[in-house]
N, C-alpha and C positions, 0 to 999 in steps of 0.2 A: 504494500500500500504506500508507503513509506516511498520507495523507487517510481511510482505510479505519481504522486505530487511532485516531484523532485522534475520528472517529466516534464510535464504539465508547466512549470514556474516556466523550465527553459526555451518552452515553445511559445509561449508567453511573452516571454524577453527578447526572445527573437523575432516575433512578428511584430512586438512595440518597436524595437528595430530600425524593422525593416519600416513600417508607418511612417516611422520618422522621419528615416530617410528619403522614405517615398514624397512625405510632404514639403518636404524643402528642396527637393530639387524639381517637384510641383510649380513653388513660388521662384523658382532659379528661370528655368524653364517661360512661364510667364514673362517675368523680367526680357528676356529676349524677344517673347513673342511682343510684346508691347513694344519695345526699341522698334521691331521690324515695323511696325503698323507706322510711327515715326518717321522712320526713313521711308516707305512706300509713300505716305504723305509729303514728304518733303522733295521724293521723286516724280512727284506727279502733279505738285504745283498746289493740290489740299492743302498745305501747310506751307504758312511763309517761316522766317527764320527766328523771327520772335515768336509765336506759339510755339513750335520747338522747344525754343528755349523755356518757354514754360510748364512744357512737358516732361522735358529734360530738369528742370527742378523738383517737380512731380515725382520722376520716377527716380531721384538723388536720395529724398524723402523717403520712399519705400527701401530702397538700399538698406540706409542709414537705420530703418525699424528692424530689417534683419539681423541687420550685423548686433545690434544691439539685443535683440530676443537671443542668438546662437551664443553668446558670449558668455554665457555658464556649459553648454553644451549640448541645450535640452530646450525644446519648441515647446509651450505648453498650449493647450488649447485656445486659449485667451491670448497666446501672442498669435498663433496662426489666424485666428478667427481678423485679430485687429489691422496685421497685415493684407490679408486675401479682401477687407473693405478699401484697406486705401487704395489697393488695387484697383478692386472694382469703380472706385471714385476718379480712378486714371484713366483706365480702359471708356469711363464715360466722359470724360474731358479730352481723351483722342478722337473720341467720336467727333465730338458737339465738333471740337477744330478744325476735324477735316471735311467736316459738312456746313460749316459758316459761308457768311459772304466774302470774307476773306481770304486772298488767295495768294499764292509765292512765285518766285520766279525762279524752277529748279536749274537753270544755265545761269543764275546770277555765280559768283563769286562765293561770295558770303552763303549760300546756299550750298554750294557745292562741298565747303570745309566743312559744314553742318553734317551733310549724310554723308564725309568721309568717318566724322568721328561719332557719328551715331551708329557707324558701322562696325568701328573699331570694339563701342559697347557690347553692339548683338556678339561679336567674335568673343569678346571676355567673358559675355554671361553665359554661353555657349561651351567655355574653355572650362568652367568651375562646374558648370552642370555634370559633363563628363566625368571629372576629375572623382565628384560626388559619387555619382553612378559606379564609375570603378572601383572606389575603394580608394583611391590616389587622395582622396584629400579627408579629412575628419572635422566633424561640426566647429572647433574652434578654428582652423584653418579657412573654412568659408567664413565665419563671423569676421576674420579680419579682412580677406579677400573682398569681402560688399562693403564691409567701411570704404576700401580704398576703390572700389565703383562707385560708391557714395560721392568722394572726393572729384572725382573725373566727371562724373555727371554734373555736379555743383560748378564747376569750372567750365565746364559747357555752358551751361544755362549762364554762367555771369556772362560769357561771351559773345554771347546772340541776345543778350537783353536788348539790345537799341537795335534788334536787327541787323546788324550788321557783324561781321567775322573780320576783323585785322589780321594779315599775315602773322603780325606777333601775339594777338591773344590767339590765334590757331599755332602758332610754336610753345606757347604754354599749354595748350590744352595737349597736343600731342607729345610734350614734355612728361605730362601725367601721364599721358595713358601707355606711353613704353615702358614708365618705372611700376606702372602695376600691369604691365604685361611678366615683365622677370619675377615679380611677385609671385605672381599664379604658377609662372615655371618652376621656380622656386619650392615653391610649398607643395605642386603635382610630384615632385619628384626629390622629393627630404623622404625620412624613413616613417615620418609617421602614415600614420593610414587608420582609416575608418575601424571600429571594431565591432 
């Protein structure tokens, strides 16, 4: 009976787990799929380069509640639930933006650095999604990995505030996003790993 509980706990432990795992890289996952919806918007002229950028604040904000819920190690219901709102609060301000009267110019300049490094996002949310999946990265490893997507989105969004992209706020922004590229490489390929 005794070996029958003892079962039972580790099957238990294991499919909480796996839930876990499954749920955050759930909201990883999303994170990208929203980025894309961003860039198909800003590719298609739906979105000019200041809504971006206030999309890209948007989705800094959801980052930054991740990193901050994974940073004991453990998603609780109540953080999942508060994350997947602001989400949905995202996913409904990409709408409204890309269905306004308001429209972009995807051959402008300043549009074009916008969906290079909105692109650069979907490829980093994409890089930790994996890393999760594999086994390559462990819940405090992401919690600091989305802070530092946090950081790069926030830098975005300061840069297309006035609509417009400078060669040198897109050399800052791309400044960011190489050093939390080696981050991800970094931490995909240290000894820790998921348990």
């Amino acid at each position: 009976m005794k070996i029958i509980k003892i079962v039972m706990v580790l099957a238990i432990s294991s499919f909480s787990l796996h839930t876990f795992a499954q749920s955050v890289e759930s909201q990883i996952s999303r994170n990208a799929n929203q980025q894309e919806r961003i860039q198909s918007g800003l590719g298609s002229g739906a979105l000019n380069v200041h809504e971006a950028a206030k999309l890209e604040k948007a989705e800094a904000n959801i980052e930054h509640m991740q990193a901050k819920a994974l940073q004991d190690g453990s998603l609780s219901t109540r953080e999942a639930n508060r994350i997947k709102s602001a989400q949905n609060k995202t996913s409904a301000a990409i709408y409204q933006q890309k269905h306004d009267a308001q429209t972009g110019n995807p051959d402008s300049v300043s549009a074009m650095r916008m969906q290079e490094n909105v692109q650069q996002n979907i490829n980093q949310q994409h890089r930790i999604e994996k890393g999760l999946s594999s086994g390559q990265l462990n819940n405090h490893e992401v919690a600091k990995l989305e802070r530092g997507q946090a950081q790069a989105s926030r830098r975005e969004a300061r840069a297309g505030a006035d609509g417009h992209i400078s060669a040198h706020e897109q050399n800052q922004v791309q400044h960011k996003q190489d050093k939390q590229s080696r981050k991800i490489h970094r931490q995909k390929h240290d000894r820790q790993t998921r348990s």
